[in-house]
C-alpha positions in Angstrom: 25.4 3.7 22.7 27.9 3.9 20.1 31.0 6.1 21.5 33.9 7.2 20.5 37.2 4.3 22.4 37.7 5.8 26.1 38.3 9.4 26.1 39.4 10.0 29.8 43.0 7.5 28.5 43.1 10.0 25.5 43.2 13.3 27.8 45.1 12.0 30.5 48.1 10.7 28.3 48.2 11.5 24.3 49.8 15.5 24.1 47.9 18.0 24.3 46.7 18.8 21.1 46.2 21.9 19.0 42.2 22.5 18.2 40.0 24.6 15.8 36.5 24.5 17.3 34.4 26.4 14.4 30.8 27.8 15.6 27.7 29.9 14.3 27.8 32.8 14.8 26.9 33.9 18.2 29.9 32.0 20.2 32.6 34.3 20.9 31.3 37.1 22.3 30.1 34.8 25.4 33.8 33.4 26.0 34.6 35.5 29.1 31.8 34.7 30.9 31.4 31.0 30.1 35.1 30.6 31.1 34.9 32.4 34.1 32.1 30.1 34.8 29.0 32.7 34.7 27.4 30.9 32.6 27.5 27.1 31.0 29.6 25.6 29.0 27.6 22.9 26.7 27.0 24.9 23.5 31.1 25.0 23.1 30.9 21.5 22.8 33.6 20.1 25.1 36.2 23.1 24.0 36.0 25.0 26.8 36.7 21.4 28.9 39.5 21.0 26.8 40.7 24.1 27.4 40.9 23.7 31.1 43.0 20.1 30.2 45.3 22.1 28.8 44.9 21.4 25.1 45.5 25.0 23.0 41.6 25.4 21.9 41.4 28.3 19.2 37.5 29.0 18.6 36.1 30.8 15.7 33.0 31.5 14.3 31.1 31.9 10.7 28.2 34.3 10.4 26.2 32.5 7.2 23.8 35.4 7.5 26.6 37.7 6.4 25.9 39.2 3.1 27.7 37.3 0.5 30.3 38.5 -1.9 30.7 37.8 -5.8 31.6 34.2 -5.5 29.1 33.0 -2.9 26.2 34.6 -5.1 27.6 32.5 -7.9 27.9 29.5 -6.2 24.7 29.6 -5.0 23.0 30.4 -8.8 25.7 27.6 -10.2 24.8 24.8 -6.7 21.3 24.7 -6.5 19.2 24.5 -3.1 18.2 21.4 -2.9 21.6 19.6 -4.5 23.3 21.2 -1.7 23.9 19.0 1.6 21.7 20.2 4.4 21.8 23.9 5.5 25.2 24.4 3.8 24.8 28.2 2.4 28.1 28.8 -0.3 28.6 31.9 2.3 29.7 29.3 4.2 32.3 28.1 1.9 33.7 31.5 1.3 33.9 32.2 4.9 35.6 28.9 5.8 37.9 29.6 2.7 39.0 32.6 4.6 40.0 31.1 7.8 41.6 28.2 5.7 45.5 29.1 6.8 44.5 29.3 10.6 42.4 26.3 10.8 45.8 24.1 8.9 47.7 25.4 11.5 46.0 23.1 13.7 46.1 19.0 14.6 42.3 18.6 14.2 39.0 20.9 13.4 36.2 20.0 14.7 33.1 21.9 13.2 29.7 22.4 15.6 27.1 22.4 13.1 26.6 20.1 10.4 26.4 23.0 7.3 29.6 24.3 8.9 31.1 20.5 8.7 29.8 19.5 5.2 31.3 23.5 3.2 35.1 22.1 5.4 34.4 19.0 3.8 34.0 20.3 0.5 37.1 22.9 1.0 39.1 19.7 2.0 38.2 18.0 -1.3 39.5 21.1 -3.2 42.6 21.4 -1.4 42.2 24.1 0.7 41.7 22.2 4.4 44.7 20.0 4.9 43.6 18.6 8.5 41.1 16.1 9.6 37.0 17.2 10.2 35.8 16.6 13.1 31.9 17.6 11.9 28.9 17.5 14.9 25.9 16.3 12.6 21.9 16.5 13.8 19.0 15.8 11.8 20.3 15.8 8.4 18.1 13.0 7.8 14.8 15.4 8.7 14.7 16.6 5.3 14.3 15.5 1.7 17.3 13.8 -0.3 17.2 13.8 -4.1 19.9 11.6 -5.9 21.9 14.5 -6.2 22.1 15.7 -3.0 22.4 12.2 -1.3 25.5 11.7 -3.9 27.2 14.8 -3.1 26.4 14.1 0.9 27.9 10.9 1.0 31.2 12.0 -0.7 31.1 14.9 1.8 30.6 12.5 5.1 33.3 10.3 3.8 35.7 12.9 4.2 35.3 14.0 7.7 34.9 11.8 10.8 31.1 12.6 12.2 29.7 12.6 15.5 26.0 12.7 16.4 24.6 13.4 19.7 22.6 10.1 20.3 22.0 6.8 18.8 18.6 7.3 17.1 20.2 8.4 13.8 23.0 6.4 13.6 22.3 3.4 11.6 20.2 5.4 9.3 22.6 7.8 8.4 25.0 4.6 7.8 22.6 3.2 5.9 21.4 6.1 4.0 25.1 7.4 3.3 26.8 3.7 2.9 29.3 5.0 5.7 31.1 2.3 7.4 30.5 2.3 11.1 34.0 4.0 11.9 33.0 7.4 9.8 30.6 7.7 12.0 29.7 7.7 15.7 27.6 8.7 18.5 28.4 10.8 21.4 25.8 11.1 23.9 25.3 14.9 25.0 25.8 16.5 28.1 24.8 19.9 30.5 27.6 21.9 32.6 26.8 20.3 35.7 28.9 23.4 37.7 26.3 25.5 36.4 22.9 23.5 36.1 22.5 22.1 39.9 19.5 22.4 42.4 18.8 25.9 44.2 17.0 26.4 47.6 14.1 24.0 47.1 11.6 27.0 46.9 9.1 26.1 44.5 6.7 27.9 42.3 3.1 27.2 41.1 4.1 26.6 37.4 5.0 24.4 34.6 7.7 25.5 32.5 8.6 24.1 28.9 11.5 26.3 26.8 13.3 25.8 23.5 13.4 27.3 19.8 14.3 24.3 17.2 11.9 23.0 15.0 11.4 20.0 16.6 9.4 21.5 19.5 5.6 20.9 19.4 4.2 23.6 21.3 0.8 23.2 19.1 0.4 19.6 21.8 1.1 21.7 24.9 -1.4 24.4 23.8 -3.7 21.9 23.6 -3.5 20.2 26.8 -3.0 23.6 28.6 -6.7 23.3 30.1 -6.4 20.3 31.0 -3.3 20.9 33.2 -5.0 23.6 34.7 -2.2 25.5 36.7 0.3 28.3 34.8 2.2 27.5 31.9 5.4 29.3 31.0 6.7 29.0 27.9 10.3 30.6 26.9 10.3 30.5 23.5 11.2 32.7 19.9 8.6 30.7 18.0 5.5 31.5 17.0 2.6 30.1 19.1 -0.6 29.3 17.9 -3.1 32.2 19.1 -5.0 32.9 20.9 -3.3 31.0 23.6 -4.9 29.5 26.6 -6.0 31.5 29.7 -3.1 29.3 31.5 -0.5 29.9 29.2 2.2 33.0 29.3 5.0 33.5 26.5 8.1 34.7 27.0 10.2 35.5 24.3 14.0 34.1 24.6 16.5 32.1 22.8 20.1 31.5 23.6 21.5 34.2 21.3 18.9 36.5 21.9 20.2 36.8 25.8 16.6 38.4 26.6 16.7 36.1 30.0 20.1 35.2 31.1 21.5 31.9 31.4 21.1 32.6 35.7 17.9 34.2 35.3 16.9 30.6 33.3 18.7 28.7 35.8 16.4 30.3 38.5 13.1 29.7 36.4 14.1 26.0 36.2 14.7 25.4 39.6 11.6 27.2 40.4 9.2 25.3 38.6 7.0 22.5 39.4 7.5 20.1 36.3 9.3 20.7 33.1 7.7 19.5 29.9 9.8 19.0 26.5 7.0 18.3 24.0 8.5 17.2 20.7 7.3 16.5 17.2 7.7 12.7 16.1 11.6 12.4 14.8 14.7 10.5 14.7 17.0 13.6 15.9 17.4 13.9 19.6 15.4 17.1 20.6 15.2 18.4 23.8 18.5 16.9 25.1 20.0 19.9 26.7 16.8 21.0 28.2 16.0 17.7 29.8 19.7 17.3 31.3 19.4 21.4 32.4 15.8 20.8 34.1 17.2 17.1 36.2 20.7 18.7 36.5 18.4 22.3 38.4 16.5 19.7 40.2 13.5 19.7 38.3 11.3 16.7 37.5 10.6 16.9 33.3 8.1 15.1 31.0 9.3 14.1 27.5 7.8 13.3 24.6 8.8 9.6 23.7 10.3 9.8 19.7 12.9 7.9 17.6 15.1 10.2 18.4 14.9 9.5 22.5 19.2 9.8 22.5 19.0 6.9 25.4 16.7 4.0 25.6 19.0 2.5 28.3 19.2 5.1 30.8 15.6 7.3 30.4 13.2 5.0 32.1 9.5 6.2 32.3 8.4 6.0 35.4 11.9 6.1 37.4 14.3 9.6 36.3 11.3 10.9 34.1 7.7 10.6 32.6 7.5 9.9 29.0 4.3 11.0 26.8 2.8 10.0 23.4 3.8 12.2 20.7 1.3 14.8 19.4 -1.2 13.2 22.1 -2.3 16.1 24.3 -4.9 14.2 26.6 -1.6 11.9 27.6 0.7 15.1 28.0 -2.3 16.7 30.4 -1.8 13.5 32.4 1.3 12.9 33.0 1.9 16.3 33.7 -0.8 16.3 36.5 1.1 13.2 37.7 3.9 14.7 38.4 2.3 18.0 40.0 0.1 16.0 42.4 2.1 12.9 43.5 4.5 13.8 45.4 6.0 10.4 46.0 6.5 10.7 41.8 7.7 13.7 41.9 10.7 13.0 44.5 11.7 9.8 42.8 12.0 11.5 39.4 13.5 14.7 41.2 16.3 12.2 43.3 16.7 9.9 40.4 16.8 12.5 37.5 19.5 14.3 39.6 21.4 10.8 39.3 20.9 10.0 35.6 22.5 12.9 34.5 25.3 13.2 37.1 26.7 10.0 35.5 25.7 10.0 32.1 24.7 13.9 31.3 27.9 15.5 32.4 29.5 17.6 29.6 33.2 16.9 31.0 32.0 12.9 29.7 31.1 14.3 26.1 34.1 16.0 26.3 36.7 13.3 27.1 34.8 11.0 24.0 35.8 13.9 22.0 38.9 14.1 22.8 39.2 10.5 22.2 38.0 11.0 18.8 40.5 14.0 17.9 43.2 11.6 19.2 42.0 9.0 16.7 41.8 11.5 14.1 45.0 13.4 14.4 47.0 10.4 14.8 49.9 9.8 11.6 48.2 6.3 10.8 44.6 8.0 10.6 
């Protein structure tokens, strides 16, 4: 794993620094409660850790579904979809224009999403953002790169400092992008572990797989549904497939959406017999926060084996989880069953799973590397 030097030096004894976390929309309006600790902490990336430090931590968010005003609508006729990095909407240029004065006020910004992170890059070459981009990157490499966009990309990345969440992307995105290695590192996710721990012990009689991005391949878990034979929950805004299997019950939920809450999930994940993450073949590291959740609740998980597995060192088949063959429903069906009807199995992966991510899935961790990184970043030489 690529990381960014020691952050637990950085926090301890640099200053505390001034910060500009910049979210999606969707952030703010769950501050009180994820600082009063009612609910996790991971999707503010290591602010909210920060916070408690005692570094000043200003968080804002841009809406890019907002509509757009005169000069988005002409940026978008005059910068064409696909010459555009990935996702980066010119509503959100116009909106990151607009926080411009508040965001210089700061040592360091550090943007959560990689659209967000590439239309501060672009403000920065015009000018407008004087401090250093801190820009959280994942999957750019999923989708198609003419010339143009690869040109305009790599000028982009080489004005921010970027930070994936695993290893699985890194040298191609150095490659791809000609960055050298310092522009860009990994920092290996992690799960509020004050939240996300082990209930009672009670146990219910289902399987439970849950997530919304693209990566997810329900259409491999519908498929080996019948052969796994007991219920299936799955907590999900995607469309499934119909009809679905006898086995197999939807519920509709997403993280913004707040239709189950993040105790209610908490209870569902301690309750169930196995977690399965099924994901498509790809380099990005899907399924991270919902493996660490499920090990950090208790909760043994199967996970489909991709490029993008964020750590080769530490997720061992066999000893903190059960790794399947992508898109390979008969191997999904049996290590599922594994783990629901050895219960040797399932205690090791329960025991050691708990383990795994108490030393190396802890948010605080991600946190610290951060901070190591803003340190880096905000410093005179930099």
């Amino acid at each position: 794993m690529t990381k960014p030097e020691d952050g637990a030096a950085a926090v301890r004894h640099s200053p505390p620094r001034r910060v500009a976390f910049v979210y999606i929309k969707g952030r703010l309006a769950r501050l009180p409660e994820v600082r009063s600790g009612a609910a996790p902490t991971e999707f503010f990336y290591g602010g909210i850790e920060l916070e408690r430090k005692g570094w000043q931590i200003e968080h804002y968010e841009i809406d890019p579904d907002s509509p757009g005003d005169f000069l988005a609508r002409a940026l978008a006729y005059l910068f064409p979809l696909n010459c555009r990095p990935v996702k980066m909407d010119p509503r959100l240029l116009t909106r990151g224009a607009g926080l411009a004065e508040r965001l210089n006020a700061c040592d360091c910004i550090v943007a959560t999403a990689g659209n967000i992170a590439f239309a501060l890059a672009l403000l920065a070459a015009l000018g407008r953002i004087r401090r250093p981009v801190i820009g959280i990157q994942c999957g750019v490499l999923n989708y198609p790169h003419n010339f143009i966009r690869k040109v305009i990309s790599r000028r982009l990345l080489a004005r921010m400092q970027s930070m994936l969440f695993a290893d699985g992307e890194l040298a191609e995105m150095r490659a791809v992008f000609a960055l050298p290695p310092e522009r860009i590192v990994a920092n290996e996710f992690g799960v509020d572990l004050a939240f996300w721990k082990p209930g009672d012990g009670t146990t219910g009689d289902y399987v439970l797989s849950v997530g919304n991005d693209g990566q997810r391949d329900y259409e491999t878990l519908l498929r080996a549904a019948p052969e796994i034979g007991c219920p299936i929950r799955i907590i999900t805004r995607r469309p499934l497939p119909r009809p679905l299997p006898a086995n197999v019950t939807v519920i509709a939920g997403s993280w913004h959406g707040r239709e189950l809450d993040d105790a209610a999930l908490r209870d569902v994940y301690r309750a169930a017999r196995c977690v399965v993450v099924p994901i498509r073949p790809t380099r990005q590291p899907s399924g991270q926060s919902v493996t660490l959740q499920a090990m950090a609740c208790g909760t043994p998980v199967v996970l489909t084996e991709t490029a993008g597995l964020w750590s080769r060192a530490v997720l061992e088949s066999g000893r903190n989880l059960l790794l399947a063959r992508p898109g390979d429903a008969a191997d999904l069906a049996e290590k599922t069953r594994l783990v629901l009807n050895d219960g040797e199995l399932r205690a090791r992966l329960v025991r050691r799973g708990l383990e795994t991510v108490q030393r190396h899935g802890d948010i605080r961790l991600f946190a610290e590397r951060t901070a190591a990184l803003i340190d880096r970043c905000s410093s005179p030489a930099t």
